[in-house]
Structures are given as structure tokens and as C-alpha cells.
GULODREN-869294 format. One record per residue (C-alpha): residue number from 1; residue in one letter; x, y, z negated. Coordinates in pm, whole numbers, padded with zeros to 5 digits. Layout:
<rs>
@resi->NUM, resn->A, X->X, Y->Y, Z->Z $
...
</rs>
This chain:
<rs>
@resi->1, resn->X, X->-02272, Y->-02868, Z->-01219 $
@resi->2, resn->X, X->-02114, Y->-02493, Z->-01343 $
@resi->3, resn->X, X->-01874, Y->-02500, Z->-01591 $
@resi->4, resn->X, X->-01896, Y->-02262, Z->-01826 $
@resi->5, resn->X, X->-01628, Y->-02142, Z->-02086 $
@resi->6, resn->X, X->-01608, Y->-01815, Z->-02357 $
@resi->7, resn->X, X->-01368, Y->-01668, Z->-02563 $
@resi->8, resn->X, X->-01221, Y->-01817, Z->-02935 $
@resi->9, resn->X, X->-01284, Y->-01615, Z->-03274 $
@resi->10, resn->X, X->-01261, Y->-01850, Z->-03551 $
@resi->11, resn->X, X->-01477, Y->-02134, Z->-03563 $
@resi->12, resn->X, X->-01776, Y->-01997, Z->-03395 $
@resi->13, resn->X, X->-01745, Y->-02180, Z->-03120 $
@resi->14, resn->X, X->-01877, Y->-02459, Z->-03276 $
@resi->15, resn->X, X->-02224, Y->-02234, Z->-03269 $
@resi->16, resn->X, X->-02187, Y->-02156, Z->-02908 $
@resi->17, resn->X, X->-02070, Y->-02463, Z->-02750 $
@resi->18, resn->X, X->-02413, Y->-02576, Z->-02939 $
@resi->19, resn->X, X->-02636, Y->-02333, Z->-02826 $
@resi->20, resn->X, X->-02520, Y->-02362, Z->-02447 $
@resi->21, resn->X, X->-02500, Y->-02722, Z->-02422 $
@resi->22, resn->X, X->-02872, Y->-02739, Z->-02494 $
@resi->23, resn->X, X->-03015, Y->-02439, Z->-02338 $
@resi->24, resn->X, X->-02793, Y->-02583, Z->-01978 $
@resi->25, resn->X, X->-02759, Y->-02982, Z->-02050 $
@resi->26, resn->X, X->-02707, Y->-03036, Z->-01694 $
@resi->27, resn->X, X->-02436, Y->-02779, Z->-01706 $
@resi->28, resn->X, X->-02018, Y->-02875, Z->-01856 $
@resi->29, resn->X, X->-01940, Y->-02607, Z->-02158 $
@resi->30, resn->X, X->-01560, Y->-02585, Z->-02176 $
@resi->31, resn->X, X->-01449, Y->-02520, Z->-02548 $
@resi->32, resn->X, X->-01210, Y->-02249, Z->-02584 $
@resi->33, resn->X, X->-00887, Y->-02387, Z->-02669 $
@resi->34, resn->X, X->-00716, Y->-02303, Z->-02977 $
@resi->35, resn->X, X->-00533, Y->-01964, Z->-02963 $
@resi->36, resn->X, X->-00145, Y->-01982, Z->-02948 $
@resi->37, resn->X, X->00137, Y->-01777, Z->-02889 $
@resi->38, resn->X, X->00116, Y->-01888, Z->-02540 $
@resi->39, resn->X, X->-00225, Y->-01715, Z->-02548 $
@resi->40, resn->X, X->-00098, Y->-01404, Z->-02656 $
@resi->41, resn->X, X->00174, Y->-01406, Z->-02373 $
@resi->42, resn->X, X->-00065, Y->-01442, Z->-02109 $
@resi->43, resn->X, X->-00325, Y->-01232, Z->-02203 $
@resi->44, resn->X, X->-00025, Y->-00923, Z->-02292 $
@resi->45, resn->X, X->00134, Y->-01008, Z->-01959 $
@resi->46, resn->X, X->-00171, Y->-00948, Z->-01769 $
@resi->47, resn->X, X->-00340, Y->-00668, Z->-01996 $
@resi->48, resn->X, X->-00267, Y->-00241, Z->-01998 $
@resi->49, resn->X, X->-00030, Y->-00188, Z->-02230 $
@resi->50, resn->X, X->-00217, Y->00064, Z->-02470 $
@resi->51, resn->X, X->-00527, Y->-00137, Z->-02455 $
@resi->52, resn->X, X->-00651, Y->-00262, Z->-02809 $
@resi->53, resn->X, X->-00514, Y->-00670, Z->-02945 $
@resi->54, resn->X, X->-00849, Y->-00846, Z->-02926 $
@resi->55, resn->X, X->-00848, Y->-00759, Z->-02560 $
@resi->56, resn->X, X->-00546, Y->-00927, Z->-02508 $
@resi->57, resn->X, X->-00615, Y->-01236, Z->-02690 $
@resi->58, resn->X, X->-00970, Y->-01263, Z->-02509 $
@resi->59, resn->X, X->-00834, Y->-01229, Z->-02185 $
@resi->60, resn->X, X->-00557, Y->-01470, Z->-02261 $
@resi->61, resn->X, X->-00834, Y->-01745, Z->-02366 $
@resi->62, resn->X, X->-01036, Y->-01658, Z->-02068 $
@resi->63, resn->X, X->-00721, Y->-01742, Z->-01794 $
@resi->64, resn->X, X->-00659, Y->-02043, Z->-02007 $
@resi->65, resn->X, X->-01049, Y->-02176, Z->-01958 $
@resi->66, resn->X, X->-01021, Y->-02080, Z->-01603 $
@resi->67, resn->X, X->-00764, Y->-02293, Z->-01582 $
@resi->68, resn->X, X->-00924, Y->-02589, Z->-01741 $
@resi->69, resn->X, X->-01219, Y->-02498, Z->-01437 $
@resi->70, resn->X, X->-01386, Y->-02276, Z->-01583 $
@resi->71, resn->X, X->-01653, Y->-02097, Z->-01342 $
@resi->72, resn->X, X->-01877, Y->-01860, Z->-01557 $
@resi->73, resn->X, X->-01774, Y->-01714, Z->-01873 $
@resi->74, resn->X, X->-01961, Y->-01567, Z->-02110 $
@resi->75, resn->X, X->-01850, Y->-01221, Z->-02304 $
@resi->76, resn->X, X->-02015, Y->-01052, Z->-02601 $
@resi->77, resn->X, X->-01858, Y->-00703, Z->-02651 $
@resi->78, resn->X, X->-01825, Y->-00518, Z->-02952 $
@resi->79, resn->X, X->-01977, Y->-00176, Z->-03050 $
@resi->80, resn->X, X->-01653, Y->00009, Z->-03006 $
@resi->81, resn->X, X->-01475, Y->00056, Z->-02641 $
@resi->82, resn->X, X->-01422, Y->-00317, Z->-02640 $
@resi->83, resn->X, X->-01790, Y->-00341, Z->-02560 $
@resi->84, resn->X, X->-01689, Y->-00168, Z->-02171 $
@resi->85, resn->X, X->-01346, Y->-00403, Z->-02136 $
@resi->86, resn->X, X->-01593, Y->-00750, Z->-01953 $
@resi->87, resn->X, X->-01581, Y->-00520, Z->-01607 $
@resi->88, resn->X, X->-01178, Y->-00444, Z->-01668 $
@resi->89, resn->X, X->-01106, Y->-00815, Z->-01733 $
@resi->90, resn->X, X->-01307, Y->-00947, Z->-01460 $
@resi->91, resn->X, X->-01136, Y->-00705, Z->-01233 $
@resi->92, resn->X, X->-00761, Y->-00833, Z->-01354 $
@resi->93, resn->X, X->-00869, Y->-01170, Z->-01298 $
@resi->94, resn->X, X->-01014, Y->-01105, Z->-00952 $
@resi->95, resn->X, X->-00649, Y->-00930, Z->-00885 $
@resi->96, resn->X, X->-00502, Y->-01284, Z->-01021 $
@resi->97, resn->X, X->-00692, Y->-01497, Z->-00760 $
@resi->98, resn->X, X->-00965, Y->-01621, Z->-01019 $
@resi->99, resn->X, X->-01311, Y->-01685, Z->-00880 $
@resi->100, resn->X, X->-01534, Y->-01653, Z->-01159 $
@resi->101, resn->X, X->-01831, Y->-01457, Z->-01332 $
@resi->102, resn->X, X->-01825, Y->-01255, Z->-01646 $
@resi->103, resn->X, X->-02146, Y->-01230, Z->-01845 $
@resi->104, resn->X, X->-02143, Y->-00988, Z->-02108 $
@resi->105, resn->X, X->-02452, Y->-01051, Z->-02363 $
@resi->106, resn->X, X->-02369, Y->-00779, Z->-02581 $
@resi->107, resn->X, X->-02257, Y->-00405, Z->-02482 $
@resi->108, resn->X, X->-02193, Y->-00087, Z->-02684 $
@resi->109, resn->X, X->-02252, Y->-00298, Z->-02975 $
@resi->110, resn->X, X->-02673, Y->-00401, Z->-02847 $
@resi->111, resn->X, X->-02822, Y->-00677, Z->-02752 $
@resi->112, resn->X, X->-03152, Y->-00678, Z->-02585 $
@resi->113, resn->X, X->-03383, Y->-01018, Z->-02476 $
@resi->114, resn->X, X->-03506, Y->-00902, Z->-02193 $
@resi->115, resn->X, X->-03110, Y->-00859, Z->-02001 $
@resi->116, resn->X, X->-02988, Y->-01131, Z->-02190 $
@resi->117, resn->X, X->-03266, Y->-01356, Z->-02022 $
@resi->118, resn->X, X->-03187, Y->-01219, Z->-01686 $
@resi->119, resn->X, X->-02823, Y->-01272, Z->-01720 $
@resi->120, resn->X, X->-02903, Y->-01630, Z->-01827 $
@resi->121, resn->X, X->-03090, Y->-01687, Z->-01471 $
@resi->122, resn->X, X->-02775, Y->-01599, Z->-01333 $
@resi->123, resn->X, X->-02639, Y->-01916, Z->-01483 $
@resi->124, resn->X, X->-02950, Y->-02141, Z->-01426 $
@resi->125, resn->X, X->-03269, Y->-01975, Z->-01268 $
@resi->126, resn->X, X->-03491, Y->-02278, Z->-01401 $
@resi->127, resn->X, X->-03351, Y->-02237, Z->-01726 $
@resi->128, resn->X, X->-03627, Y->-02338, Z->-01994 $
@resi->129, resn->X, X->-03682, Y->-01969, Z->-02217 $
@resi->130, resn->X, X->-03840, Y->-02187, Z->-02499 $
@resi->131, resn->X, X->-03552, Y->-02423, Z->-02537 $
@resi->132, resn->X, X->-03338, Y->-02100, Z->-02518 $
@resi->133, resn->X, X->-03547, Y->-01925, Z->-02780 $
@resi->134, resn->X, X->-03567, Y->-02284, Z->-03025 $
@resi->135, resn->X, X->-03158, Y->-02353, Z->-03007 $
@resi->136, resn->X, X->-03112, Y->-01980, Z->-03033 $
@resi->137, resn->X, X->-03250, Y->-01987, Z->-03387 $
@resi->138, resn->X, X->-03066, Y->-02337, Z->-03481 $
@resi->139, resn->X, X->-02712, Y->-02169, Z->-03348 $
@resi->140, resn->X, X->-02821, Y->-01849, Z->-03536 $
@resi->141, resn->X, X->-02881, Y->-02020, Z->-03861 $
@resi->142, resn->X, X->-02558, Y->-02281, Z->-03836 $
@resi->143, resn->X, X->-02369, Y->-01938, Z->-03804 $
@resi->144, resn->X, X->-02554, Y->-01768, Z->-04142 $
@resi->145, resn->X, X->-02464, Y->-02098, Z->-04317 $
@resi->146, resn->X, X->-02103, Y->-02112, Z->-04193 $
@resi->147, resn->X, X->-02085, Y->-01766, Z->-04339 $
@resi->148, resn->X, X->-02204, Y->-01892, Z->-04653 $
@resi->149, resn->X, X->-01977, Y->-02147, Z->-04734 $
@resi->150, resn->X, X->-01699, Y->-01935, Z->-04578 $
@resi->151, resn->X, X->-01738, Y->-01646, Z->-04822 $
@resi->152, resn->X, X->-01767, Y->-01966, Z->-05119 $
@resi->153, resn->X, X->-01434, Y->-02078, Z->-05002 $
@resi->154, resn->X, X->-01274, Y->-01796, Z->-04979 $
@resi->155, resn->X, X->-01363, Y->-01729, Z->-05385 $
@resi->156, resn->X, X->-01224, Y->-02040, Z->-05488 $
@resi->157, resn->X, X->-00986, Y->-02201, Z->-05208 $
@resi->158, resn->X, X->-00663, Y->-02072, Z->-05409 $
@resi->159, resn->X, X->-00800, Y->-02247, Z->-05710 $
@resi->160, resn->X, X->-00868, Y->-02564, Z->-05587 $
@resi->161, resn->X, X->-00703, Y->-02880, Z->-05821 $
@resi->162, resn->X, X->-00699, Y->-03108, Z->-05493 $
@resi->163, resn->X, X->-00469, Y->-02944, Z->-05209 $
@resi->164, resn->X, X->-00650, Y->-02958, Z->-04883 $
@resi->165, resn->X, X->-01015, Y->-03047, Z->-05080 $
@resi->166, resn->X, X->-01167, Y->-02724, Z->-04950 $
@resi->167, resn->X, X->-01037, Y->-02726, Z->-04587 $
@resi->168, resn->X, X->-01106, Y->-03113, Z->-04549 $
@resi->169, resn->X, X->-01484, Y->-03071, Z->-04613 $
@resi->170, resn->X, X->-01516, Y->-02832, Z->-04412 $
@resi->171, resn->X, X->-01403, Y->-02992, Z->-04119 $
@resi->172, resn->X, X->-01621, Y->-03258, Z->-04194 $
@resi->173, resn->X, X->-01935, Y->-03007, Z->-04245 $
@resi->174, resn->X, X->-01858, Y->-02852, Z->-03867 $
@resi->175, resn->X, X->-01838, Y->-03212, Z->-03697 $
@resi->176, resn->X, X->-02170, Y->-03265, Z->-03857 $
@resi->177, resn->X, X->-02330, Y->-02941, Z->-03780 $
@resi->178, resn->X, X->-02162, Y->-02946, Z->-03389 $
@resi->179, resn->X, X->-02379, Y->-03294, Z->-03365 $
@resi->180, resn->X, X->-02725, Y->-03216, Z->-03542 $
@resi->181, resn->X, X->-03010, Y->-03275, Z->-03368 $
@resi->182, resn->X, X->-03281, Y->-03007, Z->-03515 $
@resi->183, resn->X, X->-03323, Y->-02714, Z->-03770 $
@resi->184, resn->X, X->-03410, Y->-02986, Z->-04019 $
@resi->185, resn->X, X->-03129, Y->-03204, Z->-03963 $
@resi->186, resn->X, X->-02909, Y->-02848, Z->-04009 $
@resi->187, resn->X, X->-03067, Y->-02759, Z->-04291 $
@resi->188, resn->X, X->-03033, Y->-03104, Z->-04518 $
@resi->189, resn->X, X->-02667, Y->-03111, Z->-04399 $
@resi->190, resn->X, X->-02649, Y->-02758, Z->-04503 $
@resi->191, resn->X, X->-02768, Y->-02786, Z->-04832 $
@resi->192, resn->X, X->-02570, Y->-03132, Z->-04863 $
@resi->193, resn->X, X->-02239, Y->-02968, Z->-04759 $
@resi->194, resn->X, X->-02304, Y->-02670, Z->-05026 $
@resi->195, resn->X, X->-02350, Y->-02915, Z->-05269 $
@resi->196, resn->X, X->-02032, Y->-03082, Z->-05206 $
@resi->197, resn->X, X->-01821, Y->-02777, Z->-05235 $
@resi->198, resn->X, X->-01967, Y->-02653, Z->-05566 $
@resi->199, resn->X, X->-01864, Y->-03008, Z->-05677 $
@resi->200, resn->X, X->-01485, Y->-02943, Z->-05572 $
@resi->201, resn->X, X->-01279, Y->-02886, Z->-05881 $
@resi->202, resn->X, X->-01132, Y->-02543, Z->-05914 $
@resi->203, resn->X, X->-00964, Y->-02370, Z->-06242 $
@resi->204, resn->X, X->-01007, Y->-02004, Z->-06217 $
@resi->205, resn->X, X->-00866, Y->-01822, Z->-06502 $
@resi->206, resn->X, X->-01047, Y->-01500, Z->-06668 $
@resi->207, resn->X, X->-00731, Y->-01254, Z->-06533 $
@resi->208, resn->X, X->-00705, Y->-01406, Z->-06157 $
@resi->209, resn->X, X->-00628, Y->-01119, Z->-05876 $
@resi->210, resn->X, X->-00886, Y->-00998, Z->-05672 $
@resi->211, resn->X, X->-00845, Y->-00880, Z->-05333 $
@resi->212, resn->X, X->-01074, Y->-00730, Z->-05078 $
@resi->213, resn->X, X->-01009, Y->-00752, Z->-04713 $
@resi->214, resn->X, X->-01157, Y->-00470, Z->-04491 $
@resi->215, resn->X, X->-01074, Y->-00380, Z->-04133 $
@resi->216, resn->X, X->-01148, Y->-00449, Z->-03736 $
@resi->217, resn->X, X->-01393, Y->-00731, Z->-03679 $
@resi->218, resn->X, X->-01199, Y->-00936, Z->-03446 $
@resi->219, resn->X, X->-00881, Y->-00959, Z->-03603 $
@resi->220, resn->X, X->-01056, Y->-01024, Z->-03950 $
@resi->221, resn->X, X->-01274, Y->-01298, Z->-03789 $
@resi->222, resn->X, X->-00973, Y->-01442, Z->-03565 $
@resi->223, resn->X, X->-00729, Y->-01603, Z->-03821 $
@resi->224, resn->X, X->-00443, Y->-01656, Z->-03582 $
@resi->225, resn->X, X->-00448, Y->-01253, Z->-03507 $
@resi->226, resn->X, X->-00438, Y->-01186, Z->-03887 $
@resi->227, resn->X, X->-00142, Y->-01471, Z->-03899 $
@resi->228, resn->X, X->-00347, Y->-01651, Z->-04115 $
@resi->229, resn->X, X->-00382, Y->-01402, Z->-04400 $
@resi->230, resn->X, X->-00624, Y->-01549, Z->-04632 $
@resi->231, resn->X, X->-00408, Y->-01864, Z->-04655 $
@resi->232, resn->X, X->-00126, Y->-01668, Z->-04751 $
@resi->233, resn->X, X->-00326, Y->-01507, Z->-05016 $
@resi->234, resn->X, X->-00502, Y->-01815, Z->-05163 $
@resi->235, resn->X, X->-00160, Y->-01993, Z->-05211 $
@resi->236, resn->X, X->-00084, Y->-01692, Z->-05469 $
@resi->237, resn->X, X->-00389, Y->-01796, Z->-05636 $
@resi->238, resn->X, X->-00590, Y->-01535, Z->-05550 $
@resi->239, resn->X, X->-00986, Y->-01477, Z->-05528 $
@resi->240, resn->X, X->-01078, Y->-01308, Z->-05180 $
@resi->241, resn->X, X->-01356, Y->-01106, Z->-05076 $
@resi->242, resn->X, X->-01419, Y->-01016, Z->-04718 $
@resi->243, resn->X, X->-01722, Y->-00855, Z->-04566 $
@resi->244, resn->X, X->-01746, Y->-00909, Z->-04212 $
@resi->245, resn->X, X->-01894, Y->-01226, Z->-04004 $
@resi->246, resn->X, X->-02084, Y->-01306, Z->-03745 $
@resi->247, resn->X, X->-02429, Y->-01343, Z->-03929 $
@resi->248, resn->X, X->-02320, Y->-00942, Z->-04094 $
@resi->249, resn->X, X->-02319, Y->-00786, Z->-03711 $
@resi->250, resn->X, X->-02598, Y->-00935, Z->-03606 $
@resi->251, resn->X, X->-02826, Y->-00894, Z->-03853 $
@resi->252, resn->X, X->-02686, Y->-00686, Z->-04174 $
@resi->253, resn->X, X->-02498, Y->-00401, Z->-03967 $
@resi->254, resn->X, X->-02757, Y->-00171, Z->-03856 $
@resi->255, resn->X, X->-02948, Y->-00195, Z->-04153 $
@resi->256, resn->X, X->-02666, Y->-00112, Z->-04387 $
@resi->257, resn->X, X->-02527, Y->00183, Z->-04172 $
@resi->258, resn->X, X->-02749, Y->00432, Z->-04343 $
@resi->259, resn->X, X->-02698, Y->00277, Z->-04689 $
@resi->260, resn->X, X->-02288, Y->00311, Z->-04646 $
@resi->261, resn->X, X->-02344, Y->00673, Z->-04518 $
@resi->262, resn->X, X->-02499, Y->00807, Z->-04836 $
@resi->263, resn->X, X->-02316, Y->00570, Z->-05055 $
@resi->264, resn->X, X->-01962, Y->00710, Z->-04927 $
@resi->265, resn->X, X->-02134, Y->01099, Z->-04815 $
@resi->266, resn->X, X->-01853, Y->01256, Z->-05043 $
@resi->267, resn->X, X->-01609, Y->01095, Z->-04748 $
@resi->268, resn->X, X->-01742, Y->01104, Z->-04452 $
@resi->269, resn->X, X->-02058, Y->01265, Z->-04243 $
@resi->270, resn->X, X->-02089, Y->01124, Z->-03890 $
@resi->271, resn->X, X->-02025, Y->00773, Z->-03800 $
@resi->272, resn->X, X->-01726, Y->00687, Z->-03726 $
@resi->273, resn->X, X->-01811, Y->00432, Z->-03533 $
@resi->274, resn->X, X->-01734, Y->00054, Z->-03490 $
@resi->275, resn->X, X->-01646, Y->-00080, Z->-03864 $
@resi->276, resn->X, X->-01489, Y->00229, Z->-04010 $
@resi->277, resn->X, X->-01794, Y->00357, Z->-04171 $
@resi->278, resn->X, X->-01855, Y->00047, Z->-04298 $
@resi->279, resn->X, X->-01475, Y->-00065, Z->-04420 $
@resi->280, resn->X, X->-01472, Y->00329, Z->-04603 $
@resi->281, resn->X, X->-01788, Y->00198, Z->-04786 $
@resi->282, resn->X, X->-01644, Y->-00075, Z->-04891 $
@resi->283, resn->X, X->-01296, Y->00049, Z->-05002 $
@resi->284, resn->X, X->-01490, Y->00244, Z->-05265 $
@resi->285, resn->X, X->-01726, Y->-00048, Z->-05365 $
@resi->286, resn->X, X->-01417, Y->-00242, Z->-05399 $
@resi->287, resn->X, X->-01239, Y->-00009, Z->-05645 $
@resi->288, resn->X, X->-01550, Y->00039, Z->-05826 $
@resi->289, resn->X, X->-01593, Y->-00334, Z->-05879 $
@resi->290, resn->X, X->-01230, Y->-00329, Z->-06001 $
@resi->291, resn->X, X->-01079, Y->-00522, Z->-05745 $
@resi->292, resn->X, X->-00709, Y->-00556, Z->-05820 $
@resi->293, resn->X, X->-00594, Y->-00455, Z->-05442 $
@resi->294, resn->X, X->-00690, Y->-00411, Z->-05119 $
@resi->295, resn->X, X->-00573, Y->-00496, Z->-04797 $
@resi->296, resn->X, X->-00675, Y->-00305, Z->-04439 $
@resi->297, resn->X, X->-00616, Y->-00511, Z->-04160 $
@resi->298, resn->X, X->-00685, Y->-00387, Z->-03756 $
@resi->299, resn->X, X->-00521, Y->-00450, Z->-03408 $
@resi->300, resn->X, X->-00309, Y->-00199, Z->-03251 $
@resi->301, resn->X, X->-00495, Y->00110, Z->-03099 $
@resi->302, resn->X, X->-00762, Y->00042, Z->-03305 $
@resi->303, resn->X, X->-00909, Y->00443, Z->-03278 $
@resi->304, resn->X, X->-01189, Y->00429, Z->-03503 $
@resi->305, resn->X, X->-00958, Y->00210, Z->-03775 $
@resi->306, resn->X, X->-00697, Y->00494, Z->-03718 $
@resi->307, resn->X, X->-00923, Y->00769, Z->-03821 $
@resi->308, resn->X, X->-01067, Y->00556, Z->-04105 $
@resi->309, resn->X, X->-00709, Y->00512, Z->-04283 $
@resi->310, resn->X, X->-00625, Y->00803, Z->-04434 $
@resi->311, resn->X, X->-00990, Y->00882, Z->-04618 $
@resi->312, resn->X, X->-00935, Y->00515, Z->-04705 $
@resi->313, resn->X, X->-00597, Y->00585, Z->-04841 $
@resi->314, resn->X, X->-00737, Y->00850, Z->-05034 $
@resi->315, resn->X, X->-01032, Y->00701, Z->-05177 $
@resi->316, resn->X, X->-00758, Y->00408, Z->-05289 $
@resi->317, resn->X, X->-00564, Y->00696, Z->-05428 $
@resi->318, resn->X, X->-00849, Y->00825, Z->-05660 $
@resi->319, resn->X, X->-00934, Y->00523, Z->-05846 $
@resi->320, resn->X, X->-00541, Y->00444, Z->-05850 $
@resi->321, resn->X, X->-00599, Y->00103, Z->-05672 $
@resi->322, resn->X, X->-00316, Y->-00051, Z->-05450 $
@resi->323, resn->X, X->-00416, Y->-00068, Z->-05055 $
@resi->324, resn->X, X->-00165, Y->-00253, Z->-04809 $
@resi->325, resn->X, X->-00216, Y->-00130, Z->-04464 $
@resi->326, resn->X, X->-00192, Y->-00409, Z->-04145 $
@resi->327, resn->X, X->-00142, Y->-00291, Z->-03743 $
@resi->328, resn->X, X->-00143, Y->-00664, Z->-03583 $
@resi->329, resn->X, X->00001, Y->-00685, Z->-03228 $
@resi->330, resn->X, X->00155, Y->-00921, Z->-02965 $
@resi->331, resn->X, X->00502, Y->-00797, Z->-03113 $
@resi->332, resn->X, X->00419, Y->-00824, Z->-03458 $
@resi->333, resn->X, X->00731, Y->-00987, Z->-03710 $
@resi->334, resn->X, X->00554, Y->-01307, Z->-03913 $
@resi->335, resn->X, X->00851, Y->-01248, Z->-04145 $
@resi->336, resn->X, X->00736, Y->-00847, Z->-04184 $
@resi->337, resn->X, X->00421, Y->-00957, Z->-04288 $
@resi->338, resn->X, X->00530, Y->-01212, Z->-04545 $
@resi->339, resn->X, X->00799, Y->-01004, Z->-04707 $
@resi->340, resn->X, X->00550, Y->-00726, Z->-04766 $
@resi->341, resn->X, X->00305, Y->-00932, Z->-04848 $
@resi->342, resn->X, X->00536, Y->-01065, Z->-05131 $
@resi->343, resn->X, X->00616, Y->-00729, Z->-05229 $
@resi->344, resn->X, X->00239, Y->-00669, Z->-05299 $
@resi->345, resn->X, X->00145, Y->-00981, Z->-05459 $
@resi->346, resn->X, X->00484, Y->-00848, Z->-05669 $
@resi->347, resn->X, X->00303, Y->-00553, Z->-05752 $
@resi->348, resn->X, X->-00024, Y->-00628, Z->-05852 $
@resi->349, resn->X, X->00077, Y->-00921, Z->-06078 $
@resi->350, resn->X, X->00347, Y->-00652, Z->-06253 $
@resi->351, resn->X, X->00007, Y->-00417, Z->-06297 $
@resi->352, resn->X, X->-00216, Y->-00654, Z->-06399 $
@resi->353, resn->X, X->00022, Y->-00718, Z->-06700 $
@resi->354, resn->X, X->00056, Y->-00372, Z->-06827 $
</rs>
């Protein structure tokens, strides 16, 4: 029996643990435990110093699987220089005495059946493909529906008339979706669970704020590398839209690369690549919609964030809308975050007055 383990980002490891538990039933699938800043320590101690946050925190969840036994685990990099970073963390881990195997699914930001099937072999040769291919699409839509009632949440959450009403149900929704049994049985929970939350009461007044959240994937995805942002902002009553997910990367991103080029042209030409393009896009859709702020959020040595700031900045600038700029690292001050935080929510409430 292997046991196999993968990094933390939010709650989609309730979609993975699901998907590999039925495609190798015979195998053990270690869930990632839940980042902490012992995570962070480990994975800093042990990372290059310059490297970018999410590597760090990855790496940190990967030594603490291995520890739990962890044998094989499984890596999906990003489209930016985090997509080359499996080979550099399996070689610090070999230097630390771990015996395991890194599979990456996903590099330079593609994904292609054909390798992915090979590297699944590697797990279990007699692996069934069409029990891969059937839980593939269950995971894929439990992730598209998370996303849904994730971007309905974070709308309303700071509105909500019973403290907890929003978080509570969805806890309950994941236990149910972690132990369905077939796309039906997903979908009638689904649709159940949506019901549910448009039942939660909520008092949303005509002049609420409005804030848009834009930045790098990983540390918008990962709430403990944000420091739990969008809690922070729904206690100030505040209606939040963000952009990026899971179900946006996979199936949304390449599509809507184009469409962000010639919506933004007068900004930028060439992509930029990774999410600036995008988050660029979307700074001007959100002062066009009249959002009341805007906050950027990225891990340190984030390149393609640090180019995207400025025209970002400027854009902000233009339409006279308020953007609050975030660098997360291992060293970053909770207490710097809150007090300028306060200092924005401050500011917006002061202009939404005049």
C-alpha cells in the first residue's frame, strides 16, 4: 500500500483527497494538514531565500506529509516559474534524507492526458483509466460548485444576521460532498446546499462597500497566506468580489486571455504572464463597475505581480479609485496588515460619505 500526500490551498483538498481515493482505493491518501506557522518555518528554513512564498508554504506541507509517511506526492505547478520549482523541492528533500517521489501534473501552466496518465502508472500501473476519467469529472465539478457557493459567500458573508450561519453550512456542504457517492448524488447535494444559503438571512444596505480582490493565485486561494483577508473584510460589512479559483484556471483562463488583452490594449501589449494580465483587466473592470476599493494581494518575489503594479496603480489613479497594495511573506507583521487595513476601511467609508 503507497501512501500518497499533496500540498494544502484552501479547501481543495477535499476535491483531491476524492478524486485519488477512488482512482487508487487500495492505496492510503494522506490529507494535507492544515497550514500553520510551524509550516511556514519549515518550509522558509529549508527553501532559497529569494524564492517566491507559495514555494515555501508547499514545501513546508510536503515535509510535514512526509512525516506523517508520506511516499508519493503529487504537485501541480503554476504557469509562472513556480511551474519548474517540483524538481528543486524534490532535490531539497532528497538533501534532507526524504525518500519520496514528486509528481508534477501540471507544468508551465499545461496539462496534457496523455503525461498525466503516464505519471499516474507510476503510482499504480493497473490503474483503471475509466474510473480515472469518471471521478475526474465528479472532482472537477465538486470544485466548479465549491466555486460557486464560494463567490455567493463572499457577497453576503459580512451581512449575515446569524454569526457563523454562512461558515457553518459550509462545513456541512464539504462533509457531504467529501462522502458522495456519484455525479448525481453531487449534484442534488449541490443544488440542496445552494438552496440553503440563499435561505440564510442577510441585510445588505443600498450604500454597502465594495471591494475587489486581485493578485497571485496561490496566496488569493490560500487564506492562511493572505492572513485571512476576506474575514477581515466581511466583519466591516463589506461585499467582496474575487476572481480567481480553481474551476477559473482550469477552464476560464485561456479562453479569457485574449478577451483581457483587447479589453485593457490601452495598458498593456504582451502578456505578462501568470495572473498579471488578467488582475490589470480586472482592476479596470472593477473601477468601471464602481467598486469602492481595491485591494492587490501577491507573495514576495512575485515578478510578474511586480511588473503588473504600477500600470495597476495607474489605471486606479485614472478613475480616482483607492487600491491597497499587499507583499505577503514568512516575515510579514499581522498587526501591519490590520492597522492598514483599518486605515483603508477608514478611507473609503469617509469617501463614500462625501
Amino acid at each position: 500500500m503507497t501512501k500518497i500526500a499533496f500540498p494544502k490551498m484552501g479547501d481543495y483538498h477535499i476535491p483531491a483527497a476524492y478524486l485519488l481515493s477512488h482512482i487508487f482505493p487500495n492505496d492510503e491518501i494522506i490529507s494535507p494538514p492544515n497550514i500553520t506557522a510551524k509550516t511556514i518555518e519549515i518550509g522558509t528554513k529549508y527553501s532559497p531565500e529569494f524564492v517566491c512564498t507559495p514555494f515555501k508554504y508547499t514545501l513546508g506541507t510536503m515535509i510535514e506529509s512526509l512525516n506523517k509517511g508520506a511516499e508519493i506526492l503529487i504537485q501541480m505547478g503554476g504557469g509562472c516559474r513556480y511551474g519548474y520549482y517540483a524538481e528543486l523541492q524534490e532535490k531539497i528533500l532528497e538533501d534532507l534524507g526524504y525518500k519520496c517521489k514528486i509528481i508534477n501534473l501540471v507544468t508551465k501552466g499545461e496539462t496534457n492526458i496523455k503525461r498525466i496518465n503516464k505519471l499516474l502508472k507510476q503510482i499504480n500501473p493497473k490503474f483503471s483509466k475509466l474510473k480515472a476519467i469518471y471521478y475526474s469529472f465528479i472532482a472537477l465539478k465538486m470544485v466548479k460548485y465549491m466555486d460557486i457557493v464560494d463567490d455567493y459567500i463572499r457577497e453576503n458573508i459580512g451581512f449575515e444576521q446569524i454569526e457563523g450561519s454562512f461558515e457553518n453550512l459550509k462545513e456541512e456542504m464539504l462533509v457531504e460532498f467529501s462522502q458522495t457517492k456519484n455525479y448525481y448524488s453531487l449534484y442534488k447535494t449541490y443544488k440542496k446546499y445552494l438552496k440553503k444559503f440563499h435561505k440564510l438571512k442577510v441585510r445588505k444596505p443600498d450604500n454597502r462597500l465594495k471591494i475587489g480582490i486581485i493578485g497571485e493565485l496561490y496566496t488569493i486561494m490560500e487564506p492562511f497566506s493572505n492572513y485571512y483577508l476576506e474575514k477581515s473584510l466581511a466583519k466591516h460589512h463589506i461585499e467582496i468580489k474575487r476572481f480567481t479559483n480553481v474551476h477559473y484556471l482550469l477552464f476560464e483562463k485561456a479562453k479569457k486571455a485574449k478577451k483581457y488583452q483587447k479589453y485593457a490594449q490601452k495598458h498593456f501589449t504582451y502578456n505578462m504572464g501568470a495572473d498579471a494580465s488578467d488582475n490589470i483587466a480586472r482592476c479596470k473592470y472593477l473601477c468601471e463597475k464602481n467598486y469602492d476599493g481595491i485591494i492587490h494581494i501577491k507573495s514576495s518575489f512575485c515578478t510578474p505581480e511586480i511588473g503588473a503594479m504600477p500600470i495597476i496603480n495607474k489605471i486606479a489613479s485614472i478613475y480616482q479609485k483607492p487600491v491597497l497594495f499587499f507583499s505577503f511573506d514568512s516575515a510579514t507583521s499581522q498587526t501591519g496588515i490590520e492597522t492598514r487595513l483599518e486605515a483603508f476601511y477608514d478611507m473609503l467609508e469617509m469617501r463614500k460619505e462625501k
